[in-house]
C-alpha positions in Angstrom: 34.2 17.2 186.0 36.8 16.8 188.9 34.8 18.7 191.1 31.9 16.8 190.5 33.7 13.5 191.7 33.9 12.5 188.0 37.4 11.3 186.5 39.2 10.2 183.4 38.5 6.7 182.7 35.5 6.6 185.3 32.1 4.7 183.8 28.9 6.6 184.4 25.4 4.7 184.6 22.7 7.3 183.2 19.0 6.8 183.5 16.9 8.3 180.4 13.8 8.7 182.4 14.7 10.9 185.5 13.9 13.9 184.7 16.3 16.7 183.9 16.4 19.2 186.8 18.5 22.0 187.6 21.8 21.7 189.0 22.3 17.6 188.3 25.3 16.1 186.1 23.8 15.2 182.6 24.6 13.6 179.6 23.8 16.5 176.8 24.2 16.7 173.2 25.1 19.4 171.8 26.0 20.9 167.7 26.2 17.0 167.6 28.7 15.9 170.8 27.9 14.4 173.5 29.3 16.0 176.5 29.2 15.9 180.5 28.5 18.4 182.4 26.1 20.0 185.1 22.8 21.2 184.0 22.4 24.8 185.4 19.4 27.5 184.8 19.2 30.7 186.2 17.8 34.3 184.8 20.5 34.5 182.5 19.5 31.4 180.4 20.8 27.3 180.0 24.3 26.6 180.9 26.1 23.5 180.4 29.0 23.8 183.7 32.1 22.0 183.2 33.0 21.4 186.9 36.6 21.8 186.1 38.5 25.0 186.3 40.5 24.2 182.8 36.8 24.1 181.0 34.4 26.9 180.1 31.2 26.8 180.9 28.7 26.4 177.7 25.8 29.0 177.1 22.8 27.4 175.5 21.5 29.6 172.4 18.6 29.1 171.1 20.2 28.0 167.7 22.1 25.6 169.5 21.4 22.2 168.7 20.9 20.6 172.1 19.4 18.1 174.0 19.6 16.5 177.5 20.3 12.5 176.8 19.7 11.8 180.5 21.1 12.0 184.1 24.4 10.4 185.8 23.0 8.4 189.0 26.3 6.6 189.7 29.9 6.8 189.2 31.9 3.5 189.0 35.6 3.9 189.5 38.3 1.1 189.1 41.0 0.8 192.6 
């Protein structure tokens, strides 16, 4: 998530109760794994975008067992 601001070792704080728009960093779950990535939905389905070139970006299928856990709102970062 490097182009999302987002870095090895960084702590996210996540509210549950914002709700899940398009195009904002979430915490998902999916086939049992958490993951973070940004939420994106267009006319070609859900995607799960990994904001870093060295990642693919995740399709959502309908078998897919997902979920959205909640939404990053603030990146804390030790200097």
């Amino acid at each position: 998530m490097m182009e999302a601001g987002i870095y090895d070792q960084d702590l996210l704080v996540v509210d549950r109760s914002i709700e899940k728009r398009n195009h904002r960093v979430v915490i998902a779950t999916l086939n049992g794994e958490f993951t973070v990535k940004r939420l994106v939905q267009d006319e070609e389905g859900i995607f799960l975008v990994a904001e870093n070139p060295e990642f693919d970006n995740i399709p959502i299928r309908v078998d897919s067992d997902f979920s959205i856990w909640g939404v990053v709102t603030h990146i804390i970062r030790e200097v």
